[in-house]
Backbone as a chain_set.jsonl record, in Angstrom:
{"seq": "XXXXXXXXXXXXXXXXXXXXXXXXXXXXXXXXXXXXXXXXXXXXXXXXXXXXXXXXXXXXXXXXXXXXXXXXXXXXXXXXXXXXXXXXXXXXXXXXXXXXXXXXXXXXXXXXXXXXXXXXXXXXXXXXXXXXXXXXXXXXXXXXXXXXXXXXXXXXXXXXXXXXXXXXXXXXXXXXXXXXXXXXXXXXXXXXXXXXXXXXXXXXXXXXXX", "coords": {"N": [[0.863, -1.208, 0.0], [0.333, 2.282, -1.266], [2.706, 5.072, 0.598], [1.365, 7.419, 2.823], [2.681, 9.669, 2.452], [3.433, 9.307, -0.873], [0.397, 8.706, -1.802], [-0.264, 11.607, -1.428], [1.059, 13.021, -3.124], [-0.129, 12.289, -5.533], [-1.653, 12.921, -8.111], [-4.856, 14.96, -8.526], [-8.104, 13.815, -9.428], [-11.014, 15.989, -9.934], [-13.665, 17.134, -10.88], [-15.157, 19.088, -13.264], [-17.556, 22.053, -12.408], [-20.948, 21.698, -12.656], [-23.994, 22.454, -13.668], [-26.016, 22.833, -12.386], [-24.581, 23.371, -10.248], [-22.865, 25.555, -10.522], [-25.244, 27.195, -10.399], [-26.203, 27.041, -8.068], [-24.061, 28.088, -6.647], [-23.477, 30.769, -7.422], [-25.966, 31.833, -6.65], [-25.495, 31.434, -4.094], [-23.63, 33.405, -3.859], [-24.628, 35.762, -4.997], [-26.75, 36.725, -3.141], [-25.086, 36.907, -0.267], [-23.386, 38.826, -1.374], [-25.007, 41.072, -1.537], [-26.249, 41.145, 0.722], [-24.052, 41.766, 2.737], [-24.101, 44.375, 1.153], [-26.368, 45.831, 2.44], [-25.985, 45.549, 4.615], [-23.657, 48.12, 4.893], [-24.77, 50.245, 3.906], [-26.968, 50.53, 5.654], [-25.648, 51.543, 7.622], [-24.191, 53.644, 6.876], [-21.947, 53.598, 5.682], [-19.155, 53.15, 2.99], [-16.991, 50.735, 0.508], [-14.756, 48.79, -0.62], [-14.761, 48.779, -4.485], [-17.038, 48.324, -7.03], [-19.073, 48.434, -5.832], [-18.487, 50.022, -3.627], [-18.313, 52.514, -4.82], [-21.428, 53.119, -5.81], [-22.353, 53.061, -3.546], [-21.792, 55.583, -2.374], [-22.337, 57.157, -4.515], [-24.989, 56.837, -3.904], [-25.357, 58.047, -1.825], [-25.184, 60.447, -2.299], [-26.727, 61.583, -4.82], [-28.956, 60.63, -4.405], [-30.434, 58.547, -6.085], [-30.755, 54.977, -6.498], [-29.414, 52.39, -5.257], [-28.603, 49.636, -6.297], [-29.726, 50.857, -8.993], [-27.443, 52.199, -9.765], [-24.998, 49.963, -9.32], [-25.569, 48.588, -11.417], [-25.363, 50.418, -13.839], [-22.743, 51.454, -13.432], [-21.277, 49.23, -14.125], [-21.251, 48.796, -16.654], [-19.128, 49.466, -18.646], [-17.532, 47.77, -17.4], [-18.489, 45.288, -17.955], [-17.834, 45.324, -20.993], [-14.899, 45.326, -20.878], [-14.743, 42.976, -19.65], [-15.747, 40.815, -21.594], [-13.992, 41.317, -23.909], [-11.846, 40.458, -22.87], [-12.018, 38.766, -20.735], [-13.698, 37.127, -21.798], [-16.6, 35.515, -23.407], [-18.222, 33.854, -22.053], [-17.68, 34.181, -19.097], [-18.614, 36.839, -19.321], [-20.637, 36.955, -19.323], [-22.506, 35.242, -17.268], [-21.585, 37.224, -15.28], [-22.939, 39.655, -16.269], [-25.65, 38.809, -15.526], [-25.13, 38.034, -13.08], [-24.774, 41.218, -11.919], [-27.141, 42.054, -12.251], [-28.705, 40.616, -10.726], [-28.344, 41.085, -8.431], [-28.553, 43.896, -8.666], [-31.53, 43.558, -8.462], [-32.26, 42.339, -6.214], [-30.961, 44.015, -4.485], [-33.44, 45.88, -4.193], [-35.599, 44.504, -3.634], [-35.401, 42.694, -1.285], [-35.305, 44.936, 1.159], [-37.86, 44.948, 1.483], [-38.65, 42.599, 2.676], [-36.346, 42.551, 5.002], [-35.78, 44.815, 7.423], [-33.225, 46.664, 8.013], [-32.868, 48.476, 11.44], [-30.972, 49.379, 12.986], [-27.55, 49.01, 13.626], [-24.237, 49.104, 14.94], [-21.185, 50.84, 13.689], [-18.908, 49.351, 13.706], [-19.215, 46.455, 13.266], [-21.004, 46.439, 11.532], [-19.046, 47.26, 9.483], [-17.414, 44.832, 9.458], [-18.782, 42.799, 9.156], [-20.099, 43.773, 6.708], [-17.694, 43.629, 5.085], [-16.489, 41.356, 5.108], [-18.761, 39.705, 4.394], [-19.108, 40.91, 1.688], [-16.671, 40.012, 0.205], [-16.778, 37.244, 0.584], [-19.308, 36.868, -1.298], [-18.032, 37.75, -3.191], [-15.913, 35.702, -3.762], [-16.801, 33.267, -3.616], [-18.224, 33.808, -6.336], [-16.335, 33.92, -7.646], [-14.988, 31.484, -7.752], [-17.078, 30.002, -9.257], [-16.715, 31.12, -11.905], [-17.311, 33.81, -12.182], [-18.219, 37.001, -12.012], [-18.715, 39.907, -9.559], [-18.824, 41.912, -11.722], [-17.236, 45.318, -12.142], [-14.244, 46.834, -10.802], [-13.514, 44.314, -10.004], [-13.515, 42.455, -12.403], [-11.239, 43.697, -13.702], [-9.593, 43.445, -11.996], [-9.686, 39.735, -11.513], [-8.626, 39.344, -14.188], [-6.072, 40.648, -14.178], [-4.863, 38.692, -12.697], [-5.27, 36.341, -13.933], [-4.133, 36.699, -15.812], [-1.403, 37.946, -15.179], [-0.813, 36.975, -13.08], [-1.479, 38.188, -10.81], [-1.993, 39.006, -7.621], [-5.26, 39.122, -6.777], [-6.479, 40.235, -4.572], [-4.829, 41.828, -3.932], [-4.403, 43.92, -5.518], [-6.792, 44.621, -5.919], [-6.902, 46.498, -2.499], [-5.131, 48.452, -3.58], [-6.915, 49.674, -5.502], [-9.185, 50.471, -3.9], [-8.186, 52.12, -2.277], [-7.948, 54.111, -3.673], [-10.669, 54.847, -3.819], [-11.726, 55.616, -1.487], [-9.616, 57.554, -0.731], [-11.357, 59.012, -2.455], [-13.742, 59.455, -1.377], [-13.204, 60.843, 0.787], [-14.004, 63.543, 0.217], [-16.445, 63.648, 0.604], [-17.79, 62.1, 2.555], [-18.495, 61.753, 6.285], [-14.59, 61.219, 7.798], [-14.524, 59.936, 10.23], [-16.377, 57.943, 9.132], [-15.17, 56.837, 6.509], [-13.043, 55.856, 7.996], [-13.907, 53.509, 9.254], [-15.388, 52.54, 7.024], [-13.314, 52.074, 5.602], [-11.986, 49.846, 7.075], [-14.283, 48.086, 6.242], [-13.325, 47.554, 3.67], [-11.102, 46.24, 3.943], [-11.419, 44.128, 4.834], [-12.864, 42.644, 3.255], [-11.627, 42.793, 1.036], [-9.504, 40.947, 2.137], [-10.335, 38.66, 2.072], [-10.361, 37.727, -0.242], [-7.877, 37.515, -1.225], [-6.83, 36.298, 0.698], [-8.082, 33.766, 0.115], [-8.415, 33.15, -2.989], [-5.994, 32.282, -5.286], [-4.016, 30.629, -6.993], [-3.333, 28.008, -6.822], [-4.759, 26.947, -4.278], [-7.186, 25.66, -4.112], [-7.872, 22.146, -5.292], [-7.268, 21.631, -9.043], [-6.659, 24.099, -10.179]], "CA": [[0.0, 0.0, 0.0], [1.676, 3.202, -0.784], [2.548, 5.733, 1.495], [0.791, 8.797, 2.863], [3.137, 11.111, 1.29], [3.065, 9.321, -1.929], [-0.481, 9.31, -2.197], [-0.589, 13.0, -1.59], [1.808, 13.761, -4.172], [-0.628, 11.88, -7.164], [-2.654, 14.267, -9.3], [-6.175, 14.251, -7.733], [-8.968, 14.535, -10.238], [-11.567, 16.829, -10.41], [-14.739, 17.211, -11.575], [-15.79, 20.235, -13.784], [-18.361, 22.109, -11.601], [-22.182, 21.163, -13.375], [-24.808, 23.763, -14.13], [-26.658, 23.152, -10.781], [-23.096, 23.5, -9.169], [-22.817, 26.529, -10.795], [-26.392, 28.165, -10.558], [-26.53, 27.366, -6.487], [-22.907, 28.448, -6.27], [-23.516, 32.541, -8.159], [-27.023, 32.404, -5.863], [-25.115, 32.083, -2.999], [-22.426, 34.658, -4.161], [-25.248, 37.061, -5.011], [-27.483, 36.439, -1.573], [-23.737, 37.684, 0.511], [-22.891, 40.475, -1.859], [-26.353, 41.823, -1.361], [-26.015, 41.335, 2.412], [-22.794, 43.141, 2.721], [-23.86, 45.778, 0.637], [-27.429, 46.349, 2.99], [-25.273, 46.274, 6.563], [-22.912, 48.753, 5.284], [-25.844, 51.188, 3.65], [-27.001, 50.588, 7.336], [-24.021, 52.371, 8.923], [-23.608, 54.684, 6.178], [-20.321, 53.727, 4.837], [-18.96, 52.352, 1.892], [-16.792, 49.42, 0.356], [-13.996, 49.071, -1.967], [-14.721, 48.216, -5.714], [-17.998, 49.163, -7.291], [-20.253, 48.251, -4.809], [-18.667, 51.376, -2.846], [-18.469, 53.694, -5.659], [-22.138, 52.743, -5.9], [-22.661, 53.743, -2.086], [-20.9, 56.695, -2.234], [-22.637, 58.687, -5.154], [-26.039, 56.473, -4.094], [-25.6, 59.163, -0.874], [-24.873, 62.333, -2.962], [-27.426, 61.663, -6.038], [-30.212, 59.956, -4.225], [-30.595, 57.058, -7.167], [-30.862, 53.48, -5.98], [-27.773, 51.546, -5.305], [-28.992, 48.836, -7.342], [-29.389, 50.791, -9.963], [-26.35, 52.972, -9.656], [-24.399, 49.278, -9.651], [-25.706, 48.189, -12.942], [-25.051, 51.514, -14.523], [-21.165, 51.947, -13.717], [-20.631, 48.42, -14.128], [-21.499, 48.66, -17.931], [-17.784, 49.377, -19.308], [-16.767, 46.452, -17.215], [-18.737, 44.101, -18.673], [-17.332, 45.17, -22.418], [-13.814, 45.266, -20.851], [-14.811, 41.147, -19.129], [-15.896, 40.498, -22.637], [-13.041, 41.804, -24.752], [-10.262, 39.82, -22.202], [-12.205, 37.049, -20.174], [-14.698, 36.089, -22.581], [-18.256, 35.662, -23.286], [-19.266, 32.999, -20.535], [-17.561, 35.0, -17.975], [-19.177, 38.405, -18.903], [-22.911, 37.098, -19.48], [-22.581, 35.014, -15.864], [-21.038, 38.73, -14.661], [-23.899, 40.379, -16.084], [-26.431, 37.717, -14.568], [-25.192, 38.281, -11.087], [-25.096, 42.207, -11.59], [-29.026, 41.785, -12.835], [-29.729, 39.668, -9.849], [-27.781, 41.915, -6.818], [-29.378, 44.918, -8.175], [-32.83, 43.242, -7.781], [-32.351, 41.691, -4.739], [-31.038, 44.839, -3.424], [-34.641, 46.422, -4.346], [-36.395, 43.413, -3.048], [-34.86, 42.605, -0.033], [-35.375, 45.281, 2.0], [-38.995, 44.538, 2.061], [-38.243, 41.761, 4.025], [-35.622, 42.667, 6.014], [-35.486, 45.794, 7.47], [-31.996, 46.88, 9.446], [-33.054, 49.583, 11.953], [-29.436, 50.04, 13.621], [-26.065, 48.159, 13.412], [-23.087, 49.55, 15.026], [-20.335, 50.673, 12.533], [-17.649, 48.536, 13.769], [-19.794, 45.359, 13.467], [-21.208, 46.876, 9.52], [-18.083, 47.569, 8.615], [-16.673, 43.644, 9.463], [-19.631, 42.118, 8.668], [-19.922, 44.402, 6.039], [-16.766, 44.089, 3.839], [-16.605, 39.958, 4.953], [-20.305, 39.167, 3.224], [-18.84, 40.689, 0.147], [-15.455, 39.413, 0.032], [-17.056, 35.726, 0.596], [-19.482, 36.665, -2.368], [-17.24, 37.76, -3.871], [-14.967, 34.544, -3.586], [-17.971, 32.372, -3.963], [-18.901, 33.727, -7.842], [-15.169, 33.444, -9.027], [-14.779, 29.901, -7.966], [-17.894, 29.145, -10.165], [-16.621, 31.33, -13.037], [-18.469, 34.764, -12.311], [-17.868, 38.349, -10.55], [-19.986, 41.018, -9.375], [-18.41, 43.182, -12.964], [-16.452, 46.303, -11.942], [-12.931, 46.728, -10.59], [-13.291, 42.448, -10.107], [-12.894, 41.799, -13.512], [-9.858, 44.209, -13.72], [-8.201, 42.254, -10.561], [-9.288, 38.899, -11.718], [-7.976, 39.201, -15.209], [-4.595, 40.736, -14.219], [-4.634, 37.753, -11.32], [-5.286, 34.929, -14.841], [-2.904, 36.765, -16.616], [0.098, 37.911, -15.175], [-0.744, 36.078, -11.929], [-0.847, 39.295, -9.618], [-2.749, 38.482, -7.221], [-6.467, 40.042, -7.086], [-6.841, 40.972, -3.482], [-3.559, 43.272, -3.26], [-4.95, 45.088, -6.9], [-8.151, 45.561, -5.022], [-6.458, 47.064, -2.096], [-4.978, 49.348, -4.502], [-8.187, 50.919, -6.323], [-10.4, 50.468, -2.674], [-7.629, 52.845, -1.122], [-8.423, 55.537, -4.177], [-11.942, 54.658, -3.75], [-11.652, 55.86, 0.018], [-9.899, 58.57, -0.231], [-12.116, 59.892, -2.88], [-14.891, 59.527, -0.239], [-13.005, 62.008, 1.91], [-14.176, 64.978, -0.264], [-18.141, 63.635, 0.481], [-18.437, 61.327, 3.481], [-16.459, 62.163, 7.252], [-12.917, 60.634, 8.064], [-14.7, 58.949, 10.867], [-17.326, 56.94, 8.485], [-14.333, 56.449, 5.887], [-12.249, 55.298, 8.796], [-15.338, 52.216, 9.154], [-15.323, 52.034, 5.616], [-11.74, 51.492, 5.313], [-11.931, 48.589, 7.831], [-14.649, 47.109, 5.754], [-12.721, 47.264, 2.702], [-9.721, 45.341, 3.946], [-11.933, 42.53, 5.274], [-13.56, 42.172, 1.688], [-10.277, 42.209, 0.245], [-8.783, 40.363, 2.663], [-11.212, 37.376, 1.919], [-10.044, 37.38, -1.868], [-6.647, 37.637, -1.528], [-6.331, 34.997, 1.214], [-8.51, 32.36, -0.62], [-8.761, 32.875, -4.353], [-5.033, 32.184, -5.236], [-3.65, 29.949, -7.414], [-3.083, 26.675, -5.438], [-5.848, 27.106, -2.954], [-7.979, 24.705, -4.653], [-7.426, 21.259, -6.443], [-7.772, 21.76, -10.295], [-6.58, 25.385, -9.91]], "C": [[0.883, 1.236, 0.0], [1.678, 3.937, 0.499], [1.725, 6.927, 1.889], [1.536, 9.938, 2.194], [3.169, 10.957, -0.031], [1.462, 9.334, -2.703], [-0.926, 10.675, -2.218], [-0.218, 13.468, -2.616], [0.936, 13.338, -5.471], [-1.851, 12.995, -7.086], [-4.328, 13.497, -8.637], [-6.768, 14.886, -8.925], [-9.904, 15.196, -10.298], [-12.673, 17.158, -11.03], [-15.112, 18.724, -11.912], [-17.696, 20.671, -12.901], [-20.349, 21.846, -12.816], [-22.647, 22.31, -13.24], [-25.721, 24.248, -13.05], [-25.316, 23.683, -9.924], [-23.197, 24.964, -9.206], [-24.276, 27.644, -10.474], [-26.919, 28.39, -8.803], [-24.664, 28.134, -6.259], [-22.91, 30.401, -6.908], [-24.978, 32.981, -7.158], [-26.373, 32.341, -4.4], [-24.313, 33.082, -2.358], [-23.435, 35.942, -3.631], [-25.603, 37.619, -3.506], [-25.943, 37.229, -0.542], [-23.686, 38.661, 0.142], [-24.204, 41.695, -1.046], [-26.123, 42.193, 0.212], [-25.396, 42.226, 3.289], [-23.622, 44.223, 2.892], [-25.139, 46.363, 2.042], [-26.785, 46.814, 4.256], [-24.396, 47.47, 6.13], [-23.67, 50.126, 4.474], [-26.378, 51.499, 4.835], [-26.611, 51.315, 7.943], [-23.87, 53.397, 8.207], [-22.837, 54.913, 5.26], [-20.692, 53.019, 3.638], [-17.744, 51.021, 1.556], [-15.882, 50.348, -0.35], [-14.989, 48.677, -3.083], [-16.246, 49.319, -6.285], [-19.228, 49.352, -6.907], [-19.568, 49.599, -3.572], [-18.776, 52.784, -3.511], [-20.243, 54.201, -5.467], [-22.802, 53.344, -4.891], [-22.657, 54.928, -1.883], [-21.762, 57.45, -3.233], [-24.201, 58.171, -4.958], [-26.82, 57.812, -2.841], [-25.516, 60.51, -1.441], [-26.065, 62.159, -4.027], [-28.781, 61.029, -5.765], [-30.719, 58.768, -5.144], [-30.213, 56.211, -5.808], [-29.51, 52.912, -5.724], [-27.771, 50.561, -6.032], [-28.76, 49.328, -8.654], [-27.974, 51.573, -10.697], [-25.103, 51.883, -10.191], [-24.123, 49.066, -10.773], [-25.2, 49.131, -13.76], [-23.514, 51.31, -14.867], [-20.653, 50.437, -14.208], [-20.637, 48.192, -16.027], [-20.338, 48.235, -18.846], [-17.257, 48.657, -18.974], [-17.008, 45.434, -17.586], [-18.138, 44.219, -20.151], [-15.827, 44.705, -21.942], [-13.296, 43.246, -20.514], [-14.669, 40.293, -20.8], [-14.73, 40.731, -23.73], [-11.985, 40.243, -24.078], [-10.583, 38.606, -21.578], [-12.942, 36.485, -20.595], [-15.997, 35.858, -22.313], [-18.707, 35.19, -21.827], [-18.927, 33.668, -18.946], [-18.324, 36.374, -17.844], [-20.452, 38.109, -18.464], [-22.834, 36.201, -18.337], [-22.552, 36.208, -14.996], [-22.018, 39.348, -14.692], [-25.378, 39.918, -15.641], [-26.502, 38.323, -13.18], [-25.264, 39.896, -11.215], [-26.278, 42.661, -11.897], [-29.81, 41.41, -11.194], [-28.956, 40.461, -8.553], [-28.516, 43.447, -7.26], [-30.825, 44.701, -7.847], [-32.906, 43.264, -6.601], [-32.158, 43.062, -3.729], [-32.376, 46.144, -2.885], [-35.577, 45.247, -3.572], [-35.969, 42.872, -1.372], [-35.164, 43.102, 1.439], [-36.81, 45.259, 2.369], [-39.251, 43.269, 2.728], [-37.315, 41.862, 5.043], [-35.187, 44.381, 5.975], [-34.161, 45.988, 8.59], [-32.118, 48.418, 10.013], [-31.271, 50.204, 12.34], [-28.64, 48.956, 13.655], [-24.996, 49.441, 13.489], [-21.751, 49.288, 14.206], [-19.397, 50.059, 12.339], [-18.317, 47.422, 12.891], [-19.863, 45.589, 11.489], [-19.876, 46.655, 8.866], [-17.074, 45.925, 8.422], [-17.246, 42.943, 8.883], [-19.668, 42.113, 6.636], [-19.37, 43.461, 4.939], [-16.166, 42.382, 3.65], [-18.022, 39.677, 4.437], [-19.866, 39.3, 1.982], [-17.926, 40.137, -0.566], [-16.074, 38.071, 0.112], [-18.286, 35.735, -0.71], [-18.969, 36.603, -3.083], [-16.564, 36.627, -4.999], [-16.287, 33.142, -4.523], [-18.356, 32.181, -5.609], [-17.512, 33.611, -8.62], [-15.05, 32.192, -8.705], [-16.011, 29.095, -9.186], [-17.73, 30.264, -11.672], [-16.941, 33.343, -13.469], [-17.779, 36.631, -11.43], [-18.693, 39.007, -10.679], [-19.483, 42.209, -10.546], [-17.727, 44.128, -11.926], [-15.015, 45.731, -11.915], [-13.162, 45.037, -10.547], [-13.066, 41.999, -11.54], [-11.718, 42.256, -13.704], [-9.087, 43.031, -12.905], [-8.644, 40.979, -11.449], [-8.503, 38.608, -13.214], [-6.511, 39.353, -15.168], [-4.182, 39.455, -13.211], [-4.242, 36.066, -12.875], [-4.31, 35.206, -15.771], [-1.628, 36.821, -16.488], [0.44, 37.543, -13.785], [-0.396, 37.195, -10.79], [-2.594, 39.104, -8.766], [-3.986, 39.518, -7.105], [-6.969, 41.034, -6.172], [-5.942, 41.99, -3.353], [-4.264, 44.299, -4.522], [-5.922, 45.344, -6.324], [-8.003, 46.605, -4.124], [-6.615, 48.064, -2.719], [-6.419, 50.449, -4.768], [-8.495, 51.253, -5.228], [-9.432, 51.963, -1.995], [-7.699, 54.165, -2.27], [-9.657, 55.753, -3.846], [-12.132, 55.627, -2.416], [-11.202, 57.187, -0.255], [-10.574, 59.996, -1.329], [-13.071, 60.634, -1.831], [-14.564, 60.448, 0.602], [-13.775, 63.007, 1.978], [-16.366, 64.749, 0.195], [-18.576, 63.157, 2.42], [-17.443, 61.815, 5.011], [-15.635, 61.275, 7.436], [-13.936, 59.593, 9.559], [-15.361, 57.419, 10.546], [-16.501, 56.359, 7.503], [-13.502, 56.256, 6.733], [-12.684, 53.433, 8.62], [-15.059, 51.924, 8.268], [-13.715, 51.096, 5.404], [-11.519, 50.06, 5.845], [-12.92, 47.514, 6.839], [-14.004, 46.699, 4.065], [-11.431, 46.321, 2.837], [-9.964, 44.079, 4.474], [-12.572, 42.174, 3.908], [-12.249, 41.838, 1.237], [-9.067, 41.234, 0.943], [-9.69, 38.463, 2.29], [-10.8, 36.857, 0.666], [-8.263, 37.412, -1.705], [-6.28, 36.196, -0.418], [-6.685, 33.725, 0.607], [-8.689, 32.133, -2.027], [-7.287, 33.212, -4.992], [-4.916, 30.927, -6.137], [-2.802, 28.662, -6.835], [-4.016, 26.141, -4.731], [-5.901, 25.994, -2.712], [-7.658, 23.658, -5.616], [-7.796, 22.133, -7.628], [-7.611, 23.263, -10.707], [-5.128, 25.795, -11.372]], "O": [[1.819, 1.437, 0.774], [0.901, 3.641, 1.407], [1.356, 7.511, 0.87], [1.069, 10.883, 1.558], [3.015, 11.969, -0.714], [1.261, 9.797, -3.826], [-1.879, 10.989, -2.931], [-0.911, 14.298, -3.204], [1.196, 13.96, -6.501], [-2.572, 13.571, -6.272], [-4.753, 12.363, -8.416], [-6.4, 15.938, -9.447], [-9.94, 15.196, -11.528], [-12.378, 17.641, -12.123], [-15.346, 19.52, -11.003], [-18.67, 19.921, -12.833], [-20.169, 22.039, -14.018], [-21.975, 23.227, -12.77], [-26.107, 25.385, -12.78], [-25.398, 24.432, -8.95], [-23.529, 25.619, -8.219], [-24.104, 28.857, -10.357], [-27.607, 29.289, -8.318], [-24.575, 28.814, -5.236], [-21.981, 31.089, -6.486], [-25.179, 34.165, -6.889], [-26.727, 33.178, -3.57], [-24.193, 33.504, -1.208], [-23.36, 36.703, -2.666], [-25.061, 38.525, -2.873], [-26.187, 38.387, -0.201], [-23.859, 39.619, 0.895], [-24.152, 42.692, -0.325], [-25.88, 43.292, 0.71], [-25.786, 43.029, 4.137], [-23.923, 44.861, 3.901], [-24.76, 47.365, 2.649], [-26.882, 47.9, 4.828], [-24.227, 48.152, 7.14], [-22.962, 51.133, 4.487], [-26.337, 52.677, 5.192], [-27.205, 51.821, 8.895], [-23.343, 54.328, 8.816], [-22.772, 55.779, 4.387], [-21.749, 52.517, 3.255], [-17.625, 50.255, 2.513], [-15.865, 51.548, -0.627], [-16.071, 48.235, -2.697], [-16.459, 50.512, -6.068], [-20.148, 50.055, -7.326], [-20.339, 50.005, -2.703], [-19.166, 53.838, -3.009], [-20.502, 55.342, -5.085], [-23.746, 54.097, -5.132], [-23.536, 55.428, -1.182], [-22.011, 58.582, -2.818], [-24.984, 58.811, -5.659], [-27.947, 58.306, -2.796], [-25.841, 61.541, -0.852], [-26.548, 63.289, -3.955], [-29.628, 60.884, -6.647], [-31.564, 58.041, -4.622], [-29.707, 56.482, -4.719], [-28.558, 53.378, -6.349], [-26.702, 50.466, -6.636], [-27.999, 48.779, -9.451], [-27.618, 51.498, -11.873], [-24.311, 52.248, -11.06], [-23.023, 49.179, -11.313], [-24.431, 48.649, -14.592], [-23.032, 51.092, -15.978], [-19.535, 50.444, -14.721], [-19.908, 47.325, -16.509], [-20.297, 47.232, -19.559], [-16.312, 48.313, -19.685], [-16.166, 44.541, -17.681], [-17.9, 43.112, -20.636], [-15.403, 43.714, -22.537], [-12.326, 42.555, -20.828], [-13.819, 39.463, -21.123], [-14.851, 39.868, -24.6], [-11.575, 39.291, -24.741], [-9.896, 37.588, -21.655], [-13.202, 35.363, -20.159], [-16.508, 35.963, -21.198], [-19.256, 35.765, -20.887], [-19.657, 33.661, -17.955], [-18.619, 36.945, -16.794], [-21.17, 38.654, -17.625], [-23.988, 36.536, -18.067], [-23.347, 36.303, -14.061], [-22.439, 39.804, -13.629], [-26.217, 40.793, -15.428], [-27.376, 38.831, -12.478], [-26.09, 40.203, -10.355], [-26.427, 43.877, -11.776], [-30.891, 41.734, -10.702], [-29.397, 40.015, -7.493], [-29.0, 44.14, -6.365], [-31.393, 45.476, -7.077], [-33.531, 44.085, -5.929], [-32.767, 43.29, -2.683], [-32.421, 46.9, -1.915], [-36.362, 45.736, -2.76], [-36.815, 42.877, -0.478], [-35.272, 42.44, 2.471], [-37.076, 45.536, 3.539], [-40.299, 43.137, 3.36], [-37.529, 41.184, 6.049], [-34.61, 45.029, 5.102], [-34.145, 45.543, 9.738], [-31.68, 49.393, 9.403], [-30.679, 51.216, 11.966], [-29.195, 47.859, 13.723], [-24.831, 50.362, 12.689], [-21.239, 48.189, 13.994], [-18.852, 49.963, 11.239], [-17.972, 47.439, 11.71], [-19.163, 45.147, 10.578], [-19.692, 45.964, 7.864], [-16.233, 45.788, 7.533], [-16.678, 42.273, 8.021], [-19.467, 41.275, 5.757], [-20.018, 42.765, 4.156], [-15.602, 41.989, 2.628], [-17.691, 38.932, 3.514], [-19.974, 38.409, 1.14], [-18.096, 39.77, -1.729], [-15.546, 37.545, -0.868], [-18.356, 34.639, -1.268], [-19.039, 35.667, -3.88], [-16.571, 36.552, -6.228], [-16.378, 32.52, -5.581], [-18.661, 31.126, -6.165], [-17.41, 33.32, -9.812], [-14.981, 31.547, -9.751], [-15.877, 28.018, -9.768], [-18.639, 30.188, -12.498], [-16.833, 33.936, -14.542], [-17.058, 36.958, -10.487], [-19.476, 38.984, -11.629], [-19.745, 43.382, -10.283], [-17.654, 43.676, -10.783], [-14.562, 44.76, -12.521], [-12.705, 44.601, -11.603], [-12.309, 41.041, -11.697], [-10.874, 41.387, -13.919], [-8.309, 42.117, -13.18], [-7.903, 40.972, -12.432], [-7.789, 37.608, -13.288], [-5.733, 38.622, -15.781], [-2.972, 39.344, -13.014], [-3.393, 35.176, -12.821], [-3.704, 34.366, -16.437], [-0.783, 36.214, -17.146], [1.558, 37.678, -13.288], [0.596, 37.186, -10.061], [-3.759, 39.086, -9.165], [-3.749, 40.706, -7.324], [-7.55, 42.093, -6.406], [-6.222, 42.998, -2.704], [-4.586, 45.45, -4.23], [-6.06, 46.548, -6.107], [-8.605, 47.648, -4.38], [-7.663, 48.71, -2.742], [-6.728, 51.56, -4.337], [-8.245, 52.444, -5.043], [-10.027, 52.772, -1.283], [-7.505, 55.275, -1.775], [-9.914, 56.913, -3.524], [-12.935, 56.537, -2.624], [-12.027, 58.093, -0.132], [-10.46, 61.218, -1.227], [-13.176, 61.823, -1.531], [-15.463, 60.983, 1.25], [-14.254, 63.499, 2.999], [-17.253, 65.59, 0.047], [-19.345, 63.704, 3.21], [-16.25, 62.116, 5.031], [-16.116, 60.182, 7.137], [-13.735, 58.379, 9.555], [-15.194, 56.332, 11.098], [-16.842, 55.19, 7.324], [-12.503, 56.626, 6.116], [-12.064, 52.501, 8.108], [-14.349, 50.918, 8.248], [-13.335, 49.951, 5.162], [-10.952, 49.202, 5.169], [-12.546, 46.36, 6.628], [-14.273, 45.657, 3.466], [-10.885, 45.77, 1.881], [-9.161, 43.156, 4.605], [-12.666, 40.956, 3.755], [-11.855, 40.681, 1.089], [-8.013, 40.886, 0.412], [-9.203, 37.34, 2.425], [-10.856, 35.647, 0.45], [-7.707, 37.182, -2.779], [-5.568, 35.254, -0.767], [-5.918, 32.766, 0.525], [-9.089, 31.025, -2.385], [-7.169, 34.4, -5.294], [-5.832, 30.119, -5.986], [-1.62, 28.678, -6.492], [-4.107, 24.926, -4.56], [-5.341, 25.291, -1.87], [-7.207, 24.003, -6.708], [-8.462, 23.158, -7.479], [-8.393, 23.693, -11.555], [-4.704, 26.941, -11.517]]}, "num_chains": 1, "name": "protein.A"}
């Protein structure tokens, strides 16, 4: 019988995820993102990527956040489409169809009177970072800055969560000029737990078949 270290070392195989795999695996992406995004509308603050852009001018312009998402995310779906290809954009634009619903639908079932900003801002910026995570393992992202990061992550292998960083910390201190330094303090915290969720687990290795 071999050994335990030689069976570790043989090539494990893999099954390509199926269409149910895939269609409960982008509903449970969405269902988080959404979540996120409601606790940290809650508190006030905002996010990295384009779910805080989203936040951020949904407080200055009064529009929806829903539909504010769909809007900016437009040029990212041509840019998904140009570089990661059809089945990735039209899944991309799927889930940004089905998080701006939900985020219209939703709150008639669940209303959040108060949530302290620490709590929003952890909760927060971990719900979306684990959607996040959730819709690229089955192929998918919530469009915006995520297709940027995961494309430079499939191409020149940089990883997705530090490029998030990156934008989330222009993102922020755009927000200076609108929101206060104490609520973009919050924010900031929930942006480095979102991106901290993608950068620790969606890595090349992680996962067999990777």
């Amino acid at each position: 019988m071999p050994s335990p270290a030689v069976q570790a070392n043989r090539p494990v195989s893999v099954k390509p995820h199926t269409f149910l795999d895939d269609l409960y695996g982008i509903a449970v992406g969405v269902l988080f993102v959404v979540m996120g995004v409601l606790l940290l509308q809650a508190a006030g603050l905002i996010t990295g990527g384009v779910a805080g852009i989203s936040l951020l001018l949904s407080y200055t312009s009064g529009y929806s956040v829903g539909l504010l998402f769909m809007f900016i995310n437009l040029p990212f779906f041509l840019f998904g489409y140009l570089f990661m290809g059809a089945r990735f954009t039209i899944k991309s634009l799927a889930v940004s169809v089905l998080i701006m619903a939900m985020l219209k639908l939703v709150p008639y079932g669940l209303v959040i009177g108060h949530v302290n900003p620490m709590l929003a801002a952890l909760g927060g910026g971990t719900f979306c970072g684990m959607g996040i995570l959730a819709l690229a393992r089955h192929g998918a992202g919530v469009g915006g800055t995520g297709i940027v990061t995961l494309w430079l992550q499939k191409k020149y292998a940089i990883n997705a969560g530090r490029t998030q960083v990156l934008i989330d910390a222009v993102i922020l201190l755009l927000a200076l000029l609108i929101v206060t330094p104490e609520l973009v303090g919050w924010s900031s915290l929930s942006a480095i737990a979102m991106s901290s969720m993608v950068m620790a687990w969606h890595r090349p290795g992680r996962y067999f078949g990777n």
